[in-house]
PyMOL Python script that loads the backbone (N, CA, C, O; Angstrom):
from pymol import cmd

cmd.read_pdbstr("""\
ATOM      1  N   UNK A   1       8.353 -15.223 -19.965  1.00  0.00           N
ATOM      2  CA  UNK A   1       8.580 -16.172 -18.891  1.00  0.00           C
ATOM      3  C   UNK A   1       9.570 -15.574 -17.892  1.00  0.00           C
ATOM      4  O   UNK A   1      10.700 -15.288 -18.288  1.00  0.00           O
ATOM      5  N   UNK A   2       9.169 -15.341 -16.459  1.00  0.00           N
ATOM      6  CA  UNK A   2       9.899 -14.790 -15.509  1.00  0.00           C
ATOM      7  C   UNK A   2      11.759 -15.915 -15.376  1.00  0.00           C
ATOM      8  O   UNK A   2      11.946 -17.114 -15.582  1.00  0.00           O
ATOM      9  N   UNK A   3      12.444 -15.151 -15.089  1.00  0.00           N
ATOM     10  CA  UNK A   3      13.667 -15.724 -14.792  1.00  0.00           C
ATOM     11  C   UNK A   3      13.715 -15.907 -13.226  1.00  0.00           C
ATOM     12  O   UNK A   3      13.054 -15.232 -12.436  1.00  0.00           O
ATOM     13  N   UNK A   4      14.589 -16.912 -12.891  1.00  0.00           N
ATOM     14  CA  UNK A   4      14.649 -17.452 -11.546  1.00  0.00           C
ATOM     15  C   UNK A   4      15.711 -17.427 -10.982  1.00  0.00           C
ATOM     16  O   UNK A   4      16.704 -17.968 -11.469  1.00  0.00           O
ATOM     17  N   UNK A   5      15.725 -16.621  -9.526  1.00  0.00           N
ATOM     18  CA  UNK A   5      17.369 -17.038  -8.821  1.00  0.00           C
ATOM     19  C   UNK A   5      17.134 -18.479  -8.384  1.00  0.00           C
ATOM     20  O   UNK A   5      16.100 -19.100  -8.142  1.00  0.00           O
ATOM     21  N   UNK A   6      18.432 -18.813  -8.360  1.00  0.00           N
ATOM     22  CA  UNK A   6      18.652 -20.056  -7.266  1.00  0.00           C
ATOM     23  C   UNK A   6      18.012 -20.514  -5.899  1.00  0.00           C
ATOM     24  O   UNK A   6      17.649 -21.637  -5.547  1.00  0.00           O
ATOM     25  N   UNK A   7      17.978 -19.161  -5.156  1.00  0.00           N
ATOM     26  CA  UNK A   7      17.195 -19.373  -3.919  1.00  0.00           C
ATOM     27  C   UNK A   7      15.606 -19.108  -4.319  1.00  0.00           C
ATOM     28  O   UNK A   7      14.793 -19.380  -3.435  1.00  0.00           O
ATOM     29  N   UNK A   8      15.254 -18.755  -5.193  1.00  0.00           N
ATOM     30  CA  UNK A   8      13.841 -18.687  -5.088  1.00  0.00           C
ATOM     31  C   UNK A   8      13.364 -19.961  -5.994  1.00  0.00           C
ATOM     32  O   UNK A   8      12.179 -20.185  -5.749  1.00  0.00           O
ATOM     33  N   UNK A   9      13.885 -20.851  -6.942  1.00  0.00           N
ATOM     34  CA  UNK A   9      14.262 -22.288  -6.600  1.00  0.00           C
ATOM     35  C   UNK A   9      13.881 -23.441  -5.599  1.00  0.00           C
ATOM     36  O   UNK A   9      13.068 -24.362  -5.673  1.00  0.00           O
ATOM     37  N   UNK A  10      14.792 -23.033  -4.621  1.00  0.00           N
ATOM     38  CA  UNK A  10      14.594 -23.905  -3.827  1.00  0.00           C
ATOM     39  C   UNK A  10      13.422 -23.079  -2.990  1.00  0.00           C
ATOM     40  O   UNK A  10      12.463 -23.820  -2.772  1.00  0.00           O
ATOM     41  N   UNK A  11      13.275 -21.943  -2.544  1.00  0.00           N
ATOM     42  CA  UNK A  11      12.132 -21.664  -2.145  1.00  0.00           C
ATOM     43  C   UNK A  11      10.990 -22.136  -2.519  1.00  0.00           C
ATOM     44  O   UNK A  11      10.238 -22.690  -1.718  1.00  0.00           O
ATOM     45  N   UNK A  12      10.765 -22.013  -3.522  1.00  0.00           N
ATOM     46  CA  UNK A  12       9.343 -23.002  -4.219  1.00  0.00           C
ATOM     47  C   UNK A  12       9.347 -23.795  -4.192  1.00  0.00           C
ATOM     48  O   UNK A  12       8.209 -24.250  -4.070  1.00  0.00           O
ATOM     49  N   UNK A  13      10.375 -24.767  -4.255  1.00  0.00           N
ATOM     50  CA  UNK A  13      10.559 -26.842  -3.584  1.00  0.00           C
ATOM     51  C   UNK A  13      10.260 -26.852  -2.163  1.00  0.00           C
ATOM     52  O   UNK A  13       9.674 -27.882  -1.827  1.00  0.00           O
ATOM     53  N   UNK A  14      10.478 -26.033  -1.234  1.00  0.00           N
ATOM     54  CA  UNK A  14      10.139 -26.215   0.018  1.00  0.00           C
ATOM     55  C   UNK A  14       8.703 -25.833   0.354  1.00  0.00           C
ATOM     56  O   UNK A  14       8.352 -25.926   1.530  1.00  0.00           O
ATOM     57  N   UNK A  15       7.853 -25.420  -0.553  1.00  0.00           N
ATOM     58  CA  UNK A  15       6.383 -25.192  -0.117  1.00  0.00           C
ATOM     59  C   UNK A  15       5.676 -26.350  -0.174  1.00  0.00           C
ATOM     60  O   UNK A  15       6.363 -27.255  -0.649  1.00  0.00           O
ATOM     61  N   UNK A  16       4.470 -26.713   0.150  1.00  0.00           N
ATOM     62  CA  UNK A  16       3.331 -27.717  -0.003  1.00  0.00           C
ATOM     63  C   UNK A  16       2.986 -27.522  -1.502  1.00  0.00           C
ATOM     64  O   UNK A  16       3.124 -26.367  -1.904  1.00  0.00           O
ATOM     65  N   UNK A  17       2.589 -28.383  -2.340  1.00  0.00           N
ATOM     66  CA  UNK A  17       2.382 -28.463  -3.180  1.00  0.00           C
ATOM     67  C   UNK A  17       0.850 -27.533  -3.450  1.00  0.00           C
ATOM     68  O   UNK A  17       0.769 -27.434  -4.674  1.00  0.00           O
ATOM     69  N   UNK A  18       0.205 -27.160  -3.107  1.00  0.00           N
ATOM     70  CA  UNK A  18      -1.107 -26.892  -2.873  1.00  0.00           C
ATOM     71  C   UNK A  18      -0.661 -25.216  -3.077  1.00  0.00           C
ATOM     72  O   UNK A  18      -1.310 -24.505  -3.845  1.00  0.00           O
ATOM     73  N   UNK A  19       0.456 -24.710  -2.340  1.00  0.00           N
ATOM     74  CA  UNK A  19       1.090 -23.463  -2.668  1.00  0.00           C
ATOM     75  C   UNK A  19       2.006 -23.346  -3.554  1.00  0.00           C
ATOM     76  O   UNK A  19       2.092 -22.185  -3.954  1.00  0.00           O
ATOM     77  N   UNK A  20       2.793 -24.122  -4.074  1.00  0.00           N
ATOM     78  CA  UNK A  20       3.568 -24.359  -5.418  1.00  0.00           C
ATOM     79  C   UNK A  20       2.635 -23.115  -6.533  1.00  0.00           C
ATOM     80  O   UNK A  20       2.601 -21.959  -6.956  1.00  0.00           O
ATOM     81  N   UNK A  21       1.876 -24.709  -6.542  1.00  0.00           N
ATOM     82  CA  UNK A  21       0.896 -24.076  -7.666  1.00  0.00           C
ATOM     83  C   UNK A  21       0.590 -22.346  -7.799  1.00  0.00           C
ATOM     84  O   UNK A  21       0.856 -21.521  -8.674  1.00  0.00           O
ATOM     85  N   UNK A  22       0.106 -22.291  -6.874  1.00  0.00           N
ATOM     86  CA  UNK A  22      -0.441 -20.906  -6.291  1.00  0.00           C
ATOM     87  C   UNK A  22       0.606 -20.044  -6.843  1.00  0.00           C
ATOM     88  O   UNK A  22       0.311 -19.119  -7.600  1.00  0.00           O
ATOM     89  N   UNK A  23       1.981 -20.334  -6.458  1.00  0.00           N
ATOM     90  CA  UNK A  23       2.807 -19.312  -6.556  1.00  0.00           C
ATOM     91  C   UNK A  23       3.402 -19.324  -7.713  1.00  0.00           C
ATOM     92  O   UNK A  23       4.010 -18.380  -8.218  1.00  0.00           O
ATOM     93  N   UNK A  24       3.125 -21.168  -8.487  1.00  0.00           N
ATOM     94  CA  UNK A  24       3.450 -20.835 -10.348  1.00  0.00           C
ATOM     95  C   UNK A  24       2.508 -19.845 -11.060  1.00  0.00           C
ATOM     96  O   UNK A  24       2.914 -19.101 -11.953  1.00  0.00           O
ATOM     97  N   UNK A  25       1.278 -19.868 -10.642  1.00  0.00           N
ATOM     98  CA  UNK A  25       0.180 -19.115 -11.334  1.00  0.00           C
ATOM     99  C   UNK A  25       0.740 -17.845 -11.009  1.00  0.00           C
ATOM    100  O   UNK A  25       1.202 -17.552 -12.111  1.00  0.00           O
ATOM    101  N   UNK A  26       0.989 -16.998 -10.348  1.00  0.00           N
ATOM    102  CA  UNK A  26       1.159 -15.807  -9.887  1.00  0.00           C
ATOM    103  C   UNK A  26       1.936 -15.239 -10.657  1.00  0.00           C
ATOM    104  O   UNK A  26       1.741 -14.242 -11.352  1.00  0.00           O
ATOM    105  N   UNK A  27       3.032 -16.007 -10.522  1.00  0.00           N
ATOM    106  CA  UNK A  27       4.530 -15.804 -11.344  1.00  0.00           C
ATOM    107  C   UNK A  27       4.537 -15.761 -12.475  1.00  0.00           C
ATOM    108  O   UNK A  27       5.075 -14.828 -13.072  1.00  0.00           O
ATOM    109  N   UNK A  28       3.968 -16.713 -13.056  1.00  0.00           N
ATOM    110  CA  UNK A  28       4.096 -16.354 -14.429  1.00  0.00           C
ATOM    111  C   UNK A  28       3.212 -15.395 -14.921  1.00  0.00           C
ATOM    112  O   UNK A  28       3.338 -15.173 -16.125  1.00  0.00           O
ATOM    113  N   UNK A  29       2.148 -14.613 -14.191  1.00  0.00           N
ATOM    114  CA  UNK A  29       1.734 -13.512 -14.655  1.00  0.00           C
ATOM    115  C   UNK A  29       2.594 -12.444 -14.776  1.00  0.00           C
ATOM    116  O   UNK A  29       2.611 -11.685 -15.745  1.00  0.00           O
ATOM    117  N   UNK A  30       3.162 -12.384 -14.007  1.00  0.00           N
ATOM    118  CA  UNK A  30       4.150 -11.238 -13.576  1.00  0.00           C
ATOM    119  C   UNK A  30       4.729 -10.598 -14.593  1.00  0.00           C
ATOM    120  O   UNK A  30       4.808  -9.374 -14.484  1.00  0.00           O
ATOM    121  N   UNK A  31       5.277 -11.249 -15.831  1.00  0.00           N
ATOM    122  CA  UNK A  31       5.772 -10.261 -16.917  1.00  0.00           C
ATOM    123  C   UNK A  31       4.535  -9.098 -17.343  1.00  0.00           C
ATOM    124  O   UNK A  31       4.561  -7.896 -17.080  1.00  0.00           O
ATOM    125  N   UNK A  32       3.387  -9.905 -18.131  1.00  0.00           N
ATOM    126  CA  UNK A  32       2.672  -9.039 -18.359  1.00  0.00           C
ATOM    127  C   UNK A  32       1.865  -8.260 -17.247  1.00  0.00           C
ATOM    128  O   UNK A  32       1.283  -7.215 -17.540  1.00  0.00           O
ATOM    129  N   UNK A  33       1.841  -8.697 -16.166  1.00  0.00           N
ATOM    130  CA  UNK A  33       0.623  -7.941 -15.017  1.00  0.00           C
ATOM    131  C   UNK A  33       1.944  -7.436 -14.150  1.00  0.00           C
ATOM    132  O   UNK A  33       2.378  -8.178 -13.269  1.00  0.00           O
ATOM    133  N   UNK A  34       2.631  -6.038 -14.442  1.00  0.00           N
ATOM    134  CA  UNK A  34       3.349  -6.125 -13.116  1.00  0.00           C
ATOM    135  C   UNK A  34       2.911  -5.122 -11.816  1.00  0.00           C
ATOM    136  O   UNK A  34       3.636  -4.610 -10.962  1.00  0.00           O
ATOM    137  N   UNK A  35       1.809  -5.064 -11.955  1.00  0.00           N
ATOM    138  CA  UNK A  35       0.491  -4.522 -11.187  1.00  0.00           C
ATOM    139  C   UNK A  35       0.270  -5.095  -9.979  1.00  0.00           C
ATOM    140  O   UNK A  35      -0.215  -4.640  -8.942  1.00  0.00           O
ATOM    141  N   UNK A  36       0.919  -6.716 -10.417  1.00  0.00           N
ATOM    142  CA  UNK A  36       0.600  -7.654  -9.304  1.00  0.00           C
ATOM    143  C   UNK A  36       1.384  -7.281  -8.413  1.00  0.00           C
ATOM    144  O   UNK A  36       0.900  -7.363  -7.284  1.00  0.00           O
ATOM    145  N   UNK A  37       2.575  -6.839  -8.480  1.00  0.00           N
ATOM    146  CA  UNK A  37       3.266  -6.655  -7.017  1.00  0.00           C
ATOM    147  C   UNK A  37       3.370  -5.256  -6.497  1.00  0.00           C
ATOM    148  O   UNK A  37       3.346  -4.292  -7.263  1.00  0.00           O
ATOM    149  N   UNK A  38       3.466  -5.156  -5.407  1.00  0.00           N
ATOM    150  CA  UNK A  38       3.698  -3.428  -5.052  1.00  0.00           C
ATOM    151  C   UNK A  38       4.992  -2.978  -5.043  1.00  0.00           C
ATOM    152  O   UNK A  38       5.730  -3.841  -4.567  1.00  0.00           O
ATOM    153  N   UNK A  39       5.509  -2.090  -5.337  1.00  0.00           N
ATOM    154  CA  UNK A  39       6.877  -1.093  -5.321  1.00  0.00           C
ATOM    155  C   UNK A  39       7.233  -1.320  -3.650  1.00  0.00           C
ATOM    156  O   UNK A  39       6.312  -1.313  -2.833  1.00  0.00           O
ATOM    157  N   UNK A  40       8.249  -1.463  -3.350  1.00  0.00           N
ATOM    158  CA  UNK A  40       9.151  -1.567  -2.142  1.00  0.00           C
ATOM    159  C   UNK A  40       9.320   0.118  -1.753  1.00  0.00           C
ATOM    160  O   UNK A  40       8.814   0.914  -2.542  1.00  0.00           O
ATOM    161  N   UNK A  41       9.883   0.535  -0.791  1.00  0.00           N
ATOM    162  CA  UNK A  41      10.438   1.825  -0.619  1.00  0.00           C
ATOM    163  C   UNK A  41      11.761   1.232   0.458  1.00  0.00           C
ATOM    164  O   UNK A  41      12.041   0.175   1.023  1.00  0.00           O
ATOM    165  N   UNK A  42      12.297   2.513   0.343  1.00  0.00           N
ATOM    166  CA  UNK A  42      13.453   2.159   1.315  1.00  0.00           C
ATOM    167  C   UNK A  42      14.595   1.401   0.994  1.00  0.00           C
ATOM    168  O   UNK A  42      14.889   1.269  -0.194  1.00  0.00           O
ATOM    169  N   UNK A  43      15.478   0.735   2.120  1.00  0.00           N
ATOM    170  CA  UNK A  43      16.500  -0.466   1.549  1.00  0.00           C
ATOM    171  C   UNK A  43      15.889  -1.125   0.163  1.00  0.00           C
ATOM    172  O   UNK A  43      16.694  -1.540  -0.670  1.00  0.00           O
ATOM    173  N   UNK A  44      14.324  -1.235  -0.115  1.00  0.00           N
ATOM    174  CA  UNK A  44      14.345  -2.528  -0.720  1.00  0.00           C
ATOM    175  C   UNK A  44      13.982  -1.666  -2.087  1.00  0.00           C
ATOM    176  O   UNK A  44      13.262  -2.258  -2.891  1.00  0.00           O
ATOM    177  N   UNK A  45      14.411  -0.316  -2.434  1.00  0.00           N
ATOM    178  CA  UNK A  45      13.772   0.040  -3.414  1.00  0.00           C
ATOM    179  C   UNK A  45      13.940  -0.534  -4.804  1.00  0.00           C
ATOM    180  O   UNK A  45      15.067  -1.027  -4.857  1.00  0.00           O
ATOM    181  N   UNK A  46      13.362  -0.665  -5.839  1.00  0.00           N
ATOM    182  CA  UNK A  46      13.838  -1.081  -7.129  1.00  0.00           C
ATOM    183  C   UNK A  46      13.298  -2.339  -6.808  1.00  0.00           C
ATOM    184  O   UNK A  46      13.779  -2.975  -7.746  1.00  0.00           O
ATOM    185  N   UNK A  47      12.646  -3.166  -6.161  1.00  0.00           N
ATOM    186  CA  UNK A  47      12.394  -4.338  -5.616  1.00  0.00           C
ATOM    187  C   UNK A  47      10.924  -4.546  -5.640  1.00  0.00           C
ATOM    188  O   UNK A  47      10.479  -4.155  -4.561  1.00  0.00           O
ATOM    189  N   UNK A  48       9.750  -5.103  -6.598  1.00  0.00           N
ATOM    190  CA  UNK A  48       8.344  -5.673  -6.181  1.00  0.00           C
ATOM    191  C   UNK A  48       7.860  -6.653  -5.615  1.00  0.00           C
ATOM    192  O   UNK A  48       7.997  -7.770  -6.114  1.00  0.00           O
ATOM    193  N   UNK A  49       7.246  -6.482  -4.551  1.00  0.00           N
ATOM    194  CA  UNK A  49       6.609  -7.789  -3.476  1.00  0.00           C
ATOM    195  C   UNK A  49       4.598  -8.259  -4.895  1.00  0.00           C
ATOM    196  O   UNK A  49       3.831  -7.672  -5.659  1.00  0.00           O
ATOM    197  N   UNK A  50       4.829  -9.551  -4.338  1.00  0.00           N
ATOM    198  CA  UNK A  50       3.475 -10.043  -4.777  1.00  0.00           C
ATOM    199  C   UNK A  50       3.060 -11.037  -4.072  1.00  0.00           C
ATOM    200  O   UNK A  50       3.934 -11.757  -3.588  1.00  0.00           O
ATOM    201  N   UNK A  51       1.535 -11.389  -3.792  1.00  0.00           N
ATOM    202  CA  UNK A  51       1.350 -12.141  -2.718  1.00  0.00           C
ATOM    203  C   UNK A  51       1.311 -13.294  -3.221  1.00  0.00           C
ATOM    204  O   UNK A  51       1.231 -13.308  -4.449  1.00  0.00           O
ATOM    205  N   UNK A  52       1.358 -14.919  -2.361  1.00  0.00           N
ATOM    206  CA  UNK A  52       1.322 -15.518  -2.727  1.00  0.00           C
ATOM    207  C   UNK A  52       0.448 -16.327  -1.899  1.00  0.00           C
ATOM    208  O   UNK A  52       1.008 -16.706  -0.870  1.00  0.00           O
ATOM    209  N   UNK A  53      -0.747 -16.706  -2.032  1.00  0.00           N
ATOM    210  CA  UNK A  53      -1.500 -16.556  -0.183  1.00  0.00           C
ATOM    211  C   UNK A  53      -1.808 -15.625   0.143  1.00  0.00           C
ATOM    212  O   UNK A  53      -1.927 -14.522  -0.390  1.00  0.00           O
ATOM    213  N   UNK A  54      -2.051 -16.216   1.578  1.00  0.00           N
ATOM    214  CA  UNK A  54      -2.259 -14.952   2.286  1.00  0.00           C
ATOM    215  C   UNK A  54      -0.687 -15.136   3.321  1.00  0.00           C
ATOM    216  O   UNK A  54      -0.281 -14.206   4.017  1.00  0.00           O
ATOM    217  N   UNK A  55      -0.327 -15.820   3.277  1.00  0.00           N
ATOM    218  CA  UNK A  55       1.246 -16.035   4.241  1.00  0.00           C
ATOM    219  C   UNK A  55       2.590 -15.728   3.694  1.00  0.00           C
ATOM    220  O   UNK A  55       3.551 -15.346   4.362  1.00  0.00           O
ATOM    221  N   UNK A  56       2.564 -15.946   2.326  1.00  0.00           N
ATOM    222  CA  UNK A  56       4.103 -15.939   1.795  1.00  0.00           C
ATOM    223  C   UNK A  56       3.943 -14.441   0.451  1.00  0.00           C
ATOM    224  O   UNK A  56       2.870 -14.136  -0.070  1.00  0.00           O
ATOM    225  N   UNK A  57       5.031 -13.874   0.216  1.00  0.00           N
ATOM    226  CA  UNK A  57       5.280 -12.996  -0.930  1.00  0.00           C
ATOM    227  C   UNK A  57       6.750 -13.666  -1.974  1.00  0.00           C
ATOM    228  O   UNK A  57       7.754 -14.277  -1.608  1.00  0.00           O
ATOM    229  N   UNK A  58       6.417 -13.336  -2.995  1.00  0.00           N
ATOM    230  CA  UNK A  58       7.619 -13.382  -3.775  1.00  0.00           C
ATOM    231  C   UNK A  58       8.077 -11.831  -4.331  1.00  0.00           C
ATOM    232  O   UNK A  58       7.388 -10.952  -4.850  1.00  0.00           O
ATOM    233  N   UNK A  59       9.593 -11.871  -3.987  1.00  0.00           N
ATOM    234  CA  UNK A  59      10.015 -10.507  -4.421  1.00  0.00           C
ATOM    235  C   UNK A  59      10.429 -10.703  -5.812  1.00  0.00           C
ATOM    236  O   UNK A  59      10.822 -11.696  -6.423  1.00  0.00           O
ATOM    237  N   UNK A  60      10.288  -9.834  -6.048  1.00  0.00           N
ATOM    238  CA  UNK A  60      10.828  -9.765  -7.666  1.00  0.00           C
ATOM    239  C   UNK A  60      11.459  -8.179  -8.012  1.00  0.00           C
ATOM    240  O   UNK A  60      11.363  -7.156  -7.333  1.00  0.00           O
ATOM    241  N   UNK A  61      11.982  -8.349  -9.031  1.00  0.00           N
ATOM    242  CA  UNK A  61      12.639  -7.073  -9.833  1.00  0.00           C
ATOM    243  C   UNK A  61      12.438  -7.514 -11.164  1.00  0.00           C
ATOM    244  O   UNK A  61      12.472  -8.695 -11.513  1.00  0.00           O
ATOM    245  N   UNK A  62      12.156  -6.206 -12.152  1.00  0.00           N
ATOM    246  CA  UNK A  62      11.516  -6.256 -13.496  1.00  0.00           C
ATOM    247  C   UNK A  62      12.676  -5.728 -14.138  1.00  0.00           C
ATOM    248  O   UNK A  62      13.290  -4.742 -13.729  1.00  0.00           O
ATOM    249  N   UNK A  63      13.019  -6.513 -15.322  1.00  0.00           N
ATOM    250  CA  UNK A  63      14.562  -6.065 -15.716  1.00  0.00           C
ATOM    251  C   UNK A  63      13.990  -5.381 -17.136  1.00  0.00           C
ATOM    252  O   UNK A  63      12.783  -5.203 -17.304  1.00  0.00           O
ATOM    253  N   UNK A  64      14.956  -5.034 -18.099  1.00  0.00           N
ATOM    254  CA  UNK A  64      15.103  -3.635 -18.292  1.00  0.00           C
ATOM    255  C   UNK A  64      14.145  -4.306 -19.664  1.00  0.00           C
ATOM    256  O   UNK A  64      13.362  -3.586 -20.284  1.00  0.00           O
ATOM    257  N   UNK A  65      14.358  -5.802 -20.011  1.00  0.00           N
ATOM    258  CA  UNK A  65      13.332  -6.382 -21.203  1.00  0.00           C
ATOM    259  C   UNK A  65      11.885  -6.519 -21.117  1.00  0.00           C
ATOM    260  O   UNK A  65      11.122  -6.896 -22.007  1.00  0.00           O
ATOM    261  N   UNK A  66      11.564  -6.106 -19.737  1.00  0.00           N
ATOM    262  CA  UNK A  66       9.923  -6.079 -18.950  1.00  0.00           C
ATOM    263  C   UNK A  66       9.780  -7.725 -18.271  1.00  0.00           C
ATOM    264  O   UNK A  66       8.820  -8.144 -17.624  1.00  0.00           O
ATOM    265  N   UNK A  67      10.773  -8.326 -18.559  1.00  0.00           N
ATOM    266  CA  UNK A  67      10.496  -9.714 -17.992  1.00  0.00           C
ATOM    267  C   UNK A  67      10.540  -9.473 -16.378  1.00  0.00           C
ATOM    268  O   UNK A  67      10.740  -8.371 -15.868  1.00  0.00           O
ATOM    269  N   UNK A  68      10.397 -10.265 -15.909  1.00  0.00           N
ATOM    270  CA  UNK A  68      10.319 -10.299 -13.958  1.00  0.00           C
ATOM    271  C   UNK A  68      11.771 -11.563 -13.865  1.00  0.00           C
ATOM    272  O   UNK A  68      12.104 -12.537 -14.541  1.00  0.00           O
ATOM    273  N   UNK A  69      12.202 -11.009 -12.892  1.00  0.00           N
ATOM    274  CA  UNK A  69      13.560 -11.897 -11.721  1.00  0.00           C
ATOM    275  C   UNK A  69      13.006 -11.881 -10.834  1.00  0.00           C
ATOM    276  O   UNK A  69      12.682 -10.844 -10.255  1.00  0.00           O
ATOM    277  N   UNK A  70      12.597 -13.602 -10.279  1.00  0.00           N
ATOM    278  CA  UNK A  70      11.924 -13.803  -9.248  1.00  0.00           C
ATOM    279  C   UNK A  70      13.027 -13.987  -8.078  1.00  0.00           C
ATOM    280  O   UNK A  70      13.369 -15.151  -7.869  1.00  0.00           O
ATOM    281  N   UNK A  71      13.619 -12.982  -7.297  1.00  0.00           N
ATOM    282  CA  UNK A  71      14.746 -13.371  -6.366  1.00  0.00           C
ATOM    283  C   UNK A  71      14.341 -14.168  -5.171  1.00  0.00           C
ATOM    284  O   UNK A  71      15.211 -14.993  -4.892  1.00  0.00           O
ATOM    285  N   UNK A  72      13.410 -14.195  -4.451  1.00  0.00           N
ATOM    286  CA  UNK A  72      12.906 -15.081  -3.186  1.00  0.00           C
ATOM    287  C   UNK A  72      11.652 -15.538  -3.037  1.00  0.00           C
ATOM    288  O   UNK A  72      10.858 -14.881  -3.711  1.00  0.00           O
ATOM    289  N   UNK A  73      11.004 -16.691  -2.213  1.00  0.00           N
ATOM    290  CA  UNK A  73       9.465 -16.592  -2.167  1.00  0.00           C
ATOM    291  C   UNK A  73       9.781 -17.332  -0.875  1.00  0.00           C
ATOM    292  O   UNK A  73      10.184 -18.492  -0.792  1.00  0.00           O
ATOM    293  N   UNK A  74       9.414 -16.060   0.618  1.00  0.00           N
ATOM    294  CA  UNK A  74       9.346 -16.491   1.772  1.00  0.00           C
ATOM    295  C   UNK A  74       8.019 -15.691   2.585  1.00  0.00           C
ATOM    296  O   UNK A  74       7.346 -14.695   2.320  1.00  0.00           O
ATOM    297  N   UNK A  75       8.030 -16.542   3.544  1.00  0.00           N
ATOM    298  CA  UNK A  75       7.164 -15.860   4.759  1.00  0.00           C
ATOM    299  C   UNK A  75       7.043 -14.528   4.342  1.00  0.00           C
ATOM    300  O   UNK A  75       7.935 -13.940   3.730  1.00  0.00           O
ATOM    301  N   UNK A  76       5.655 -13.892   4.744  1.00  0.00           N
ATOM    302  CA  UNK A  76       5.396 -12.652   4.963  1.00  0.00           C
ATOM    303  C   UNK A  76       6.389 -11.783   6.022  1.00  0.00           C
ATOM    304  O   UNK A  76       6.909 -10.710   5.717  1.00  0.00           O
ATOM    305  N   UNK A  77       6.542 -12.434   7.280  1.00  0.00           N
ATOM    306  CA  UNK A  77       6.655 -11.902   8.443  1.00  0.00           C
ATOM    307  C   UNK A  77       8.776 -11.972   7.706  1.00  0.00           C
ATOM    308  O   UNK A  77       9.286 -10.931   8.123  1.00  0.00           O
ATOM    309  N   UNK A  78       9.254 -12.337   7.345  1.00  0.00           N
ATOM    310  CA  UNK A  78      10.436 -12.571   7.163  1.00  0.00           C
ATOM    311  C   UNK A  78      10.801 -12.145   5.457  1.00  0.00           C
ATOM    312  O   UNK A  78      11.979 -12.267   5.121  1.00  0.00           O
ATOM    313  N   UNK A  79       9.936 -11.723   4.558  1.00  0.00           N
ATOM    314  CA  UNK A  79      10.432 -11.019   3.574  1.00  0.00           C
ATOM    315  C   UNK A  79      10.790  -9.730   3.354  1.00  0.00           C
ATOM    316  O   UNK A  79      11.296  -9.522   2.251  1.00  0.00           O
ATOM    317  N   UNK A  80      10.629  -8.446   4.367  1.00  0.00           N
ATOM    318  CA  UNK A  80      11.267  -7.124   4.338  1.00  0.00           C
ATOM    319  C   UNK A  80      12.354  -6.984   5.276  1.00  0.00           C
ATOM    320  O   UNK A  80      12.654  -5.901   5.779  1.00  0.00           O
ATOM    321  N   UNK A  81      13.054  -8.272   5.558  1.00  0.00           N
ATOM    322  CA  UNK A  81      13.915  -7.343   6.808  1.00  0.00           C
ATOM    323  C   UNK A  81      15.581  -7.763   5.966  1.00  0.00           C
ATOM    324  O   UNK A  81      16.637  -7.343   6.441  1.00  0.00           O
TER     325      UNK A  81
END
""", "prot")
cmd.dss("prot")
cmd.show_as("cartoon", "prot")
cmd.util.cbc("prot")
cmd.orient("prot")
């Protein structure tokens, strides 16, 4: 079961319910599938994006037990900067 920051929390309370979902299903794949997200480069290295939609990503980082830390789930256009 993925672990959760605080802001990615309330990130998921602020979606439509219709994307909630979407982005519980995703997430909780994430320990075993971590395929689902792509490797970051740069500032964000050590850091995996996964889609959630086609509009929003959740970042995550895979800690050292293989579980996933879901740190944010925002906009596409506003999750690499």
């Amino acid at each position: 079961m993925p672990t959760w920051s605080k802001r990615a929390g309330k990130d998921l309370e602020a979606l439509p319910l219709v994307m909630q979902d979407r982005a519980r299903s995703v997430i909780n794949r994430l320990d075993t599938e971590h395929h689902l997200g792509k490797r970051l480069v740069g500032p964000l290295k050590g850091i995996r994006s996964a889609r959630i939609g086609r509009s929003h990503r959740a970042l995550f980082e895979i800690n050292l037990d293989g579980t996933a830390h879901i740190l944010t789930i925002t906009p596409r256009k506003d999750a690499y900067r």
